[in-house]
TORKOL-4160 file (C-alpha; in steps of 0.2 Angstrom, whole numbers, padded with zeros to 4 digits, m for minus):
316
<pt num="1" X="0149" Y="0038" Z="m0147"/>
<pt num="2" X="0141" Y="0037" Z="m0130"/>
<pt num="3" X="0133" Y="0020" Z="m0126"/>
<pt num="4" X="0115" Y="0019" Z="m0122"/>
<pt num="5" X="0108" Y="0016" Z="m0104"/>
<pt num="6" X="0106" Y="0000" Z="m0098"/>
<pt num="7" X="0085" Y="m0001" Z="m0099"/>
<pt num="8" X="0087" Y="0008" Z="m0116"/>
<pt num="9" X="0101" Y="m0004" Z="m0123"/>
<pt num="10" X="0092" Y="m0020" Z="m0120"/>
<pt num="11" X="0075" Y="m0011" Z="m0126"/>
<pt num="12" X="0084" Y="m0008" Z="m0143"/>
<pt num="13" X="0088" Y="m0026" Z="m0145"/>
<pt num="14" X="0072" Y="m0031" Z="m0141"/>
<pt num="15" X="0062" Y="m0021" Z="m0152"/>
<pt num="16" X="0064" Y="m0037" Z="m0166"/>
<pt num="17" X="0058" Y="m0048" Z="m0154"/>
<pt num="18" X="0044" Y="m0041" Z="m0145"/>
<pt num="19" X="0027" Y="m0040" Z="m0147"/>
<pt num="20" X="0019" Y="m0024" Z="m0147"/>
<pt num="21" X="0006" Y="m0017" Z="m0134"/>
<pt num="22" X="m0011" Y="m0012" Z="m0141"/>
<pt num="23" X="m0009" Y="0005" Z="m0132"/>
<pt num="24" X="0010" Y="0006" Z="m0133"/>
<pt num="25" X="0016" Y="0001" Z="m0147"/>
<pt num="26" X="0034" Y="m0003" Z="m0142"/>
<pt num="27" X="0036" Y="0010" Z="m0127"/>
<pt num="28" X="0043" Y="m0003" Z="m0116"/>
<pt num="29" X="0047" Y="0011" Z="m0102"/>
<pt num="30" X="0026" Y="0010" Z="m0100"/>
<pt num="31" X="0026" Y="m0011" Z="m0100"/>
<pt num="32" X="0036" Y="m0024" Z="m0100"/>
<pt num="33" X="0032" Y="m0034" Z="m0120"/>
<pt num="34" X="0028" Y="m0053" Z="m0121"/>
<pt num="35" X="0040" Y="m0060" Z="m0136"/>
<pt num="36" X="0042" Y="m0069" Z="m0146"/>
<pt num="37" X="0045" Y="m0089" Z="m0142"/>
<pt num="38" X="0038" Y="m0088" Z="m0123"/>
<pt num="39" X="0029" Y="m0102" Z="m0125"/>
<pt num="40" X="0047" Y="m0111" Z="m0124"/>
<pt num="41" X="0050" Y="m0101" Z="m0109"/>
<pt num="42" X="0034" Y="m0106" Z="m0103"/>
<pt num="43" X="0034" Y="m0122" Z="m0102"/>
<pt num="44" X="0054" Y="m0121" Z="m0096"/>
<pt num="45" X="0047" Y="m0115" Z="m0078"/>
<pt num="46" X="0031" Y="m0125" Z="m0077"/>
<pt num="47" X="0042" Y="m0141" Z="m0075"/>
<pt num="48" X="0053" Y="m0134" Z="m0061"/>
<pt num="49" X="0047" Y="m0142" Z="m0047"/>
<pt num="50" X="0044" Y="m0125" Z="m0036"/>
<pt num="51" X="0032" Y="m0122" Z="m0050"/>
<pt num="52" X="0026" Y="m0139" Z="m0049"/>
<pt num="53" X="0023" Y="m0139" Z="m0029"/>
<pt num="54" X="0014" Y="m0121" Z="m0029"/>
<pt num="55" X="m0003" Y="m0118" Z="m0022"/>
<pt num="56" X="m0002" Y="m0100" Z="m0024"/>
<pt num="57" X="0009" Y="m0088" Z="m0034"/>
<pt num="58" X="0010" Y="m0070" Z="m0035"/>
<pt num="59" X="0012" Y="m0065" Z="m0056"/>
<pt num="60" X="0015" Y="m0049" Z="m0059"/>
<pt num="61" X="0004" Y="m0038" Z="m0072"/>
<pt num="62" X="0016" Y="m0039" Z="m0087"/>
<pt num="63" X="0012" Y="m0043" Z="m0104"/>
<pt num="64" X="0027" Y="m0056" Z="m0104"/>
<pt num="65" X="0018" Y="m0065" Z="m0091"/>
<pt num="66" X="m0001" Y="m0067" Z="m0097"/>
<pt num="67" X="0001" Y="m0084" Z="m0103"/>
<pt num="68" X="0009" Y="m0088" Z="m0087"/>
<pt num="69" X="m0007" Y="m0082" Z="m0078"/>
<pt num="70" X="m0018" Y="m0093" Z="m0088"/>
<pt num="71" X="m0005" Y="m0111" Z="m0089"/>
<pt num="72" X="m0009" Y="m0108" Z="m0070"/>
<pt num="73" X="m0028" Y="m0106" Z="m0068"/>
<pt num="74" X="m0028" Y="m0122" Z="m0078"/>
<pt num="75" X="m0015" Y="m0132" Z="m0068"/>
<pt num="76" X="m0026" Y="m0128" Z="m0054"/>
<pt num="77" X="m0015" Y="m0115" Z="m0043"/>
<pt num="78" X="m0022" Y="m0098" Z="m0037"/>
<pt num="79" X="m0014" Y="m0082" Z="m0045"/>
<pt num="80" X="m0012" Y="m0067" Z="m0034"/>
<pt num="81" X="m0008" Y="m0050" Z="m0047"/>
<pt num="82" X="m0010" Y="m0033" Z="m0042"/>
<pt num="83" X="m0020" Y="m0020" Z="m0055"/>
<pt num="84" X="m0009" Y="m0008" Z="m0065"/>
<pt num="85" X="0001" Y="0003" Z="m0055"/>
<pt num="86" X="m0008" Y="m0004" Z="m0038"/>
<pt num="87" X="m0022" Y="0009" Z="m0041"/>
<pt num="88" X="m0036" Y="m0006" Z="m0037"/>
<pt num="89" X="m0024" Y="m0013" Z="m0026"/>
<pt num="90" X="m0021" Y="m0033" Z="m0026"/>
<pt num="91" X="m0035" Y="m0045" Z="m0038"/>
<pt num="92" X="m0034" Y="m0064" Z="m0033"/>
<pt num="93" X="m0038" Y="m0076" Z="m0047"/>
<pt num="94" X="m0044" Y="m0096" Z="m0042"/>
<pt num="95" X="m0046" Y="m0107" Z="m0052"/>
<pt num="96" X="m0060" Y="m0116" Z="m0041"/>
<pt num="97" X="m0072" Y="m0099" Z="m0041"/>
<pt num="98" X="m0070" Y="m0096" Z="m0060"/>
<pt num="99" X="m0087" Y="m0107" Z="m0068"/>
<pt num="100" X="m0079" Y="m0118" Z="m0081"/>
<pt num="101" X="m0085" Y="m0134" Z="m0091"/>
<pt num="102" X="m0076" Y="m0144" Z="m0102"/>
<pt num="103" X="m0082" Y="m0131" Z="m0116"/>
<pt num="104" X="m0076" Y="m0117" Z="m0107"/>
<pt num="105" X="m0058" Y="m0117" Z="m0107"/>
<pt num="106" X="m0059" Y="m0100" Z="m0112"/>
<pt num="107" X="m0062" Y="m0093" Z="m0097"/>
<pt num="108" X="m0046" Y="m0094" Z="m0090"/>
<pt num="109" X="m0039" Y="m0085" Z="m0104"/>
<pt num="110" X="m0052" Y="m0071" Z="m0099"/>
<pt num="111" X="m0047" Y="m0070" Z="m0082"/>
<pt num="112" X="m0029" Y="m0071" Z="m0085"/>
<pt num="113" X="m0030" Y="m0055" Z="m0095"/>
<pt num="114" X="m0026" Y="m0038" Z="m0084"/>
<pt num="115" X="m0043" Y="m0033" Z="m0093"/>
<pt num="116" X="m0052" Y="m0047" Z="m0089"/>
<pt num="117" X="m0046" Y="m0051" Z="m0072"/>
<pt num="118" X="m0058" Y="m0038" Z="m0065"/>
<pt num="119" X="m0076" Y="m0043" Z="m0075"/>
<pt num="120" X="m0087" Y="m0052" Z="m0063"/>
<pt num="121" X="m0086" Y="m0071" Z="m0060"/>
<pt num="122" X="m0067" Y="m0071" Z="m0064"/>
<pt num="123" X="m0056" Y="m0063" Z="m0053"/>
<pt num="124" X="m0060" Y="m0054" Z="m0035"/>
<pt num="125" X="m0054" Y="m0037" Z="m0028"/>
<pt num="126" X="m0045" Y="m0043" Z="m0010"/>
<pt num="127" X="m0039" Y="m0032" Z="0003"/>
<pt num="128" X="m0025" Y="m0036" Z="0014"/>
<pt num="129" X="m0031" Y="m0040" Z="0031"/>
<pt num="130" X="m0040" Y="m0054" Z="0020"/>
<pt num="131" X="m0026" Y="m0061" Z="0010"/>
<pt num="132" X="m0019" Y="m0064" Z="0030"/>
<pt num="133" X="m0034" Y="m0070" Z="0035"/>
<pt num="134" X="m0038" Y="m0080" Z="0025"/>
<pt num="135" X="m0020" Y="m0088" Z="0029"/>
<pt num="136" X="m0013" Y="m0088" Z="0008"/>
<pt num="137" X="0007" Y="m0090" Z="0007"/>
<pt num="138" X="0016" Y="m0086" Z="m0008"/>
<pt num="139" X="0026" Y="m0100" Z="m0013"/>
<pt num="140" X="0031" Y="m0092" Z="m0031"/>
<pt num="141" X="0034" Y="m0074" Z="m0034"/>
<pt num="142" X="0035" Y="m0072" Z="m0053"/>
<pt num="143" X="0038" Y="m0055" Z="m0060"/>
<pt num="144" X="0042" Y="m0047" Z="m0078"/>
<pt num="145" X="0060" Y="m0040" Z="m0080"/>
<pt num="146" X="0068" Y="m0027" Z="m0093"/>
<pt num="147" X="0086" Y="m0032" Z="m0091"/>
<pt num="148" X="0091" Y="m0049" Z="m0079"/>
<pt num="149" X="0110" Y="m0052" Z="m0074"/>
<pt num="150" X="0115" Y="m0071" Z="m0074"/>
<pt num="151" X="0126" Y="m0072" Z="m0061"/>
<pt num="152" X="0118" Y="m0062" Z="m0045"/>
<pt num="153" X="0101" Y="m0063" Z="m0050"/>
<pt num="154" X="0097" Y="m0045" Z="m0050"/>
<pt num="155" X="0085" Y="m0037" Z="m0060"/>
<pt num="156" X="0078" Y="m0020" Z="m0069"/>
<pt num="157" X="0061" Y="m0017" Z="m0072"/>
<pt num="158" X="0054" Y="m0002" Z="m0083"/>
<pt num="159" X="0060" Y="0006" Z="m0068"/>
<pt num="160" X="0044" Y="0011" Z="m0055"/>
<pt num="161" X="0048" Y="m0003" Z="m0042"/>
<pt num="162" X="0032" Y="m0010" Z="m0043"/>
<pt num="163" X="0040" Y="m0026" Z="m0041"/>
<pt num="164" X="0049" Y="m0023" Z="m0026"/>
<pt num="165" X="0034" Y="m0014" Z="m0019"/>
<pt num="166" X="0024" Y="m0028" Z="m0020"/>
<pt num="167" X="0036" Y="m0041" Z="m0010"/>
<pt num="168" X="0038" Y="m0027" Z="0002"/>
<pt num="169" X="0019" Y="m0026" Z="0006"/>
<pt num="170" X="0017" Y="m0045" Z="0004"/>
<pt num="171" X="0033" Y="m0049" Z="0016"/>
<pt num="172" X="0023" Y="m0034" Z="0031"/>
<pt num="173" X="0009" Y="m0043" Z="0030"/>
<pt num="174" X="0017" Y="m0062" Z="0033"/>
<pt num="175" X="0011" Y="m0070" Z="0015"/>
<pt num="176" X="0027" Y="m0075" Z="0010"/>
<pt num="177" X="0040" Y="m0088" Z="0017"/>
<pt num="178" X="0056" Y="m0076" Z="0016"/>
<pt num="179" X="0069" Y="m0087" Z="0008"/>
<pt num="180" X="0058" Y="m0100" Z="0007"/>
<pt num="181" X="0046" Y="m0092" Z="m0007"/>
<pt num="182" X="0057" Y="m0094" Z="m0024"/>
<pt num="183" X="0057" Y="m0078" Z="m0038"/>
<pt num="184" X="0058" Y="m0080" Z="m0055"/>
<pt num="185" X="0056" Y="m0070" Z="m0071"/>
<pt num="186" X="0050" Y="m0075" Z="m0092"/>
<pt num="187" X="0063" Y="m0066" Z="m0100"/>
<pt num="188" X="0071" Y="m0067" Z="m0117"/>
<pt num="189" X="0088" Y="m0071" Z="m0121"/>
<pt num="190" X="0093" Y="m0053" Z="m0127"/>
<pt num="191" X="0086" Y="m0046" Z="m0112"/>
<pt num="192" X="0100" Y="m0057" Z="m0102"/>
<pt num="193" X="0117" Y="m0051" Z="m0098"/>
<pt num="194" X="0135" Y="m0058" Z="m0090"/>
<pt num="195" X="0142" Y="m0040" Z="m0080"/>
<pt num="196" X="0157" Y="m0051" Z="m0080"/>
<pt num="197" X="0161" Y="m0050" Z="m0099"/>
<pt num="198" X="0165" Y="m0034" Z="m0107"/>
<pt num="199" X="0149" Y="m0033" Z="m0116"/>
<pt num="200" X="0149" Y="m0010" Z="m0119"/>
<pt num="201" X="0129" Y="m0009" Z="m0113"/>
<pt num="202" X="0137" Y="m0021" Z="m0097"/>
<pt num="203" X="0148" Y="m0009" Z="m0092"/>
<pt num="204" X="0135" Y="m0001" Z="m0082"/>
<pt num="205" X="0133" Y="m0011" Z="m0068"/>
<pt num="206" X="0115" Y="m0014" Z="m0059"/>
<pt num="207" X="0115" Y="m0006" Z="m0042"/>
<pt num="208" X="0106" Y="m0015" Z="m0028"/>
<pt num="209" X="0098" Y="m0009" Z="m0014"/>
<pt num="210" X="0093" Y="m0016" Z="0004"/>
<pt num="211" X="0074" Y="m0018" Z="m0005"/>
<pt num="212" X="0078" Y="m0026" Z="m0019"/>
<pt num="213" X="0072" Y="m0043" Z="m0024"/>
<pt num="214" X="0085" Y="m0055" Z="m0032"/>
<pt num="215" X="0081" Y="m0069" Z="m0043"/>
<pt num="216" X="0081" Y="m0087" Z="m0040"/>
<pt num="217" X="0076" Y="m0092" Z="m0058"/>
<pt num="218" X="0079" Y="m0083" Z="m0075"/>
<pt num="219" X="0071" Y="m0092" Z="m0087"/>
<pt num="220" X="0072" Y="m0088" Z="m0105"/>
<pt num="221" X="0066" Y="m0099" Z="m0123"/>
<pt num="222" X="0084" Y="m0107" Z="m0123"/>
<pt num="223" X="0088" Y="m0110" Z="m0104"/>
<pt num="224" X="0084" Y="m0109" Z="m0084"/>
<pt num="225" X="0100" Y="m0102" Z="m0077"/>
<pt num="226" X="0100" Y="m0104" Z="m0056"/>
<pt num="227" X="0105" Y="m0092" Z="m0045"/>
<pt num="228" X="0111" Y="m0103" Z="m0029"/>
<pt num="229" X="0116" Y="m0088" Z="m0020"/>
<pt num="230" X="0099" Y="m0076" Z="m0024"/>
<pt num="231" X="0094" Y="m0064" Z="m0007"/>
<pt num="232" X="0079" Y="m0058" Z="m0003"/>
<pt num="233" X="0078" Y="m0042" Z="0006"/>
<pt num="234" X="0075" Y="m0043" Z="0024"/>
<pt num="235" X="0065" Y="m0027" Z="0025"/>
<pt num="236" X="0048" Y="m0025" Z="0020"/>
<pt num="237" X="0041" Y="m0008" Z="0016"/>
<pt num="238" X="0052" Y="0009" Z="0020"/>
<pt num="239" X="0041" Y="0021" Z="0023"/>
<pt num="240" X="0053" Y="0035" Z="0022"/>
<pt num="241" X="0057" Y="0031" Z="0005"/>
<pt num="242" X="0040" Y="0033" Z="0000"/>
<pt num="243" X="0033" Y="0049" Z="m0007"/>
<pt num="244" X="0016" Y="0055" Z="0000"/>
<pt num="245" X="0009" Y="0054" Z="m0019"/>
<pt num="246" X="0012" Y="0037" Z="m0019"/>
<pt num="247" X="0004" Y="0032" Z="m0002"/>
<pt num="248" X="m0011" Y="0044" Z="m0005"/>
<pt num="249" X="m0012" Y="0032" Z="m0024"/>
<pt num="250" X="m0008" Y="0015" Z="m0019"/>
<pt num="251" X="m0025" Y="0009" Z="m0007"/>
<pt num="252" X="m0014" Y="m0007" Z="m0001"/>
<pt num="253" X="m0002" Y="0006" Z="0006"/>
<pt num="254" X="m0015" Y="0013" Z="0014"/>
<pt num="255" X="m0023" Y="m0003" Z="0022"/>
<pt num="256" X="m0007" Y="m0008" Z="0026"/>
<pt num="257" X="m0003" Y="0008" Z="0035"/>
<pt num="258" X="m0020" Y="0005" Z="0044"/>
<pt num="259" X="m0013" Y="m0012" Z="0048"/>
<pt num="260" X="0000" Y="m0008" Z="0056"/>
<pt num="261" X="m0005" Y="0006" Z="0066"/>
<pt num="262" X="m0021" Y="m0007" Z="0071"/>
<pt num="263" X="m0008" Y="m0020" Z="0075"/>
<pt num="264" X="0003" Y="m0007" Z="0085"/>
<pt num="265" X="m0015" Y="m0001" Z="0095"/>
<pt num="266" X="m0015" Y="m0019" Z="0098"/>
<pt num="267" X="0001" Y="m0023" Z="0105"/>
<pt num="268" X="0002" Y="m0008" Z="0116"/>
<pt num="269" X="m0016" Y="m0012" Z="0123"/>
<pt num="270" X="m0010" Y="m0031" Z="0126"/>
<pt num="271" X="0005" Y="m0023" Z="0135"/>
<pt num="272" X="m0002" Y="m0009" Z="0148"/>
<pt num="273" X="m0015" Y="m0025" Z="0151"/>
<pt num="274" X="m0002" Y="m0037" Z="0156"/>
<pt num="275" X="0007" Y="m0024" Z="0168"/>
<pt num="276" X="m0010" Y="m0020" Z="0174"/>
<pt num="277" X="m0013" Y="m0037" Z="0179"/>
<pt num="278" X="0004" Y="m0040" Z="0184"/>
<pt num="279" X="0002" Y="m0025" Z="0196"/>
<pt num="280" X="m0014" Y="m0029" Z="0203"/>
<pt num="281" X="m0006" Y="m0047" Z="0208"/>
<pt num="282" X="0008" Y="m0039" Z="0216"/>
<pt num="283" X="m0003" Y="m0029" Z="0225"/>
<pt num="284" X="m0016" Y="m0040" Z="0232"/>
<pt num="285" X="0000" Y="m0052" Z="0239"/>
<pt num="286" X="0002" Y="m0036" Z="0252"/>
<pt num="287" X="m0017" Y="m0034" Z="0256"/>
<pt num="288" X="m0029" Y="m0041" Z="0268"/>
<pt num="289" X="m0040" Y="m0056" Z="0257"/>
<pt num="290" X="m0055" Y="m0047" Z="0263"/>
<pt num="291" X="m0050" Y="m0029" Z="0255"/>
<pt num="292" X="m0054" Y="m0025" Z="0237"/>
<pt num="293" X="m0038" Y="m0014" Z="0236"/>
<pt num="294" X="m0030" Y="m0014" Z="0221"/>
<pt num="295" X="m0044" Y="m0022" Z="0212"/>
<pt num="296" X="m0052" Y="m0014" Z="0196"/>
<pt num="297" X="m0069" Y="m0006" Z="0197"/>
<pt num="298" X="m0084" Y="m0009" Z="0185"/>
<pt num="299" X="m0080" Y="0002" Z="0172"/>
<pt num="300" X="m0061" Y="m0003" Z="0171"/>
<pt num="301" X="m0066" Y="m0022" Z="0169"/>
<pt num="302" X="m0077" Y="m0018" Z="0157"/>
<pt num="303" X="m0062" Y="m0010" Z="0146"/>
<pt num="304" X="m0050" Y="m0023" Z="0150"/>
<pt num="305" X="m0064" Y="m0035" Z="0143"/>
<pt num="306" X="m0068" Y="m0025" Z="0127"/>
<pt num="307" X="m0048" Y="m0024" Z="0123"/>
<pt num="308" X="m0048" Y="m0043" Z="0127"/>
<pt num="309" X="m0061" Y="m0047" Z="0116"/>
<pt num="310" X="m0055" Y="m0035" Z="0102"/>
<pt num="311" X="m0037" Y="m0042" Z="0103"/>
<pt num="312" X="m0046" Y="m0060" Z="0098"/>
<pt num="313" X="m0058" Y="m0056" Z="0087"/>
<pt num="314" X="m0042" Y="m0048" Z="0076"/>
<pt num="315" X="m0029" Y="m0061" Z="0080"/>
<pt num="316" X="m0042" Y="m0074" Z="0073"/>
């Protein structure tokens, strides 16, 4: 008898202990199920104390993780999700924006659902350049998981490498603090395995590549197992792994394409100025005071000044 796939395998065990999707009954390769007894796991990594010392956490769109998204709003923290699939980019939930009186608890429950995040007075659509302006660092990346192994941290999702994704656009654009910002995933114990042990569904091994995001934490109803060792990939985004379907479908690929060809316009403009001044110095050292050799006409301050003014204005 051929053993199942990985994804599959793990899916099989958890059919008895998920909890069905509205829209997909128990297609876990179209989302990743809450289960049962994640309120233990929930409260497992709201006492860890990179939980506890958080201002800002990124918390992926998964079902597993909804109650996550709300414990947060009310412990105060800001929540950064993206929308499914990216297609309305990144959606930034805080608590201090979201109109609630002591009656209103439910409100928070509201915003911390994928369909209630984006109704107004909740949550806010945000682009890049002002998640970075506005100076926001990820201290806790949190993300659902399909299949978690125990002793190297890494991880399979349903298998679309939204997760990855996300740290890779998060990391371009300087919002998180490389080794610094701690990942974790809400799994259940089934959904864990030891490659080490001769488990049949283990003996297919999960394959790393240079993008993907090991785990620091896996935290499941029973237990929070460390990974001391966890890395975090040192690139961010690759663009010649993406295919042009996916730029031309994702908008924060988009902006952050715009970005970095902005950021590059920049660079380039600060450098030709520098050797421009640079020039002109040298020159005027081998002129006459009183000749204006060398020195740059009306028109060619009047550039200088508007790349100056721009390089500023986008720096601030």
């Amino acid at each position: 008898m051929t053993a199942l796939p990985l994804r599959q395998a793990i899916w099989a065990s958890l059919i008895p202990h998920a909890i069905p999707d509205s829209r997909y009954n128990f297609d876990f390769s179209l989302f990743t199920p809450d289960f049962r007894s994640s309120e233990a796991a929930l409260e497992r990594i709201c006492a860890l104390e990179c939980y506890q010392n958080a201002s800002t956490l990124y918390i992926g769109p998964d079902n597993s993780l909804t109650s996550l998204r709300v414990r947060a709003l009310r412990d105060g923290k800001k929540v950064l999700v993206t929308s499914y699939a990216m297609r309305r980019g990144f959606w930034l939930l805080d608590p201090k924006r979201i109109d609630v009186d002591a009656n209103e608890k439910w409100k928070f429950e509201v915003a911390g659902l994928m369909d209630g995040m984006e109704k107004p007075g909740f949550g806010r659509r945000i682009g890049l350049a002002e998640l970075r302006d506005e100076k926001l660092t990820v201290d806790l990346f949190v993300s659902g998981s399909a299949v978690v192994e125990e002793n190297t941290g890494s991880r399979l999702g349903e298998g679309k490498g939204w997760s990855d994704l996300v740290w890779g656009i998060l990391k371009e654009v300087g919002l998180l603090k490389g080794e610094g910002t701690a990942v974790a995933t809400l799994v259940h114990d089934c959904q864990v395995i030891d490659q080490n042990e001769g488990e049949e569904h283990a003996m297919e091994k999960i394959k790393r590549d240079v993008w993907d995001v090991a785990l620091n934490y896996i935290i499941t109803p029973t237990r929070v197992i460390e990974i001391p060792g966890a890395t975090k990939p040192g690139c961010g985004i690759l663009w010649e792994n993406l295919t042009e379907e996916a730029i031309r479908t994702i908008p924060p690929l988009q902006e952050l394409k715009g970005i970095q060809m902005m950021d590059s316009i920049m660079s380039e403009a600060a450098r030709k100025t520098a050797e421009f001044r640079i020039g002109m110095t040298e020159e005027k050292s081998h002129v006459d005071d009183k000749e204006e050799k060398g020195v740059p006409n009306e028109y060619e301050s009047m550039g200088i000044s508007i790349v100056e003014r721009l390089m500023k204005g986008y720096k601030s």
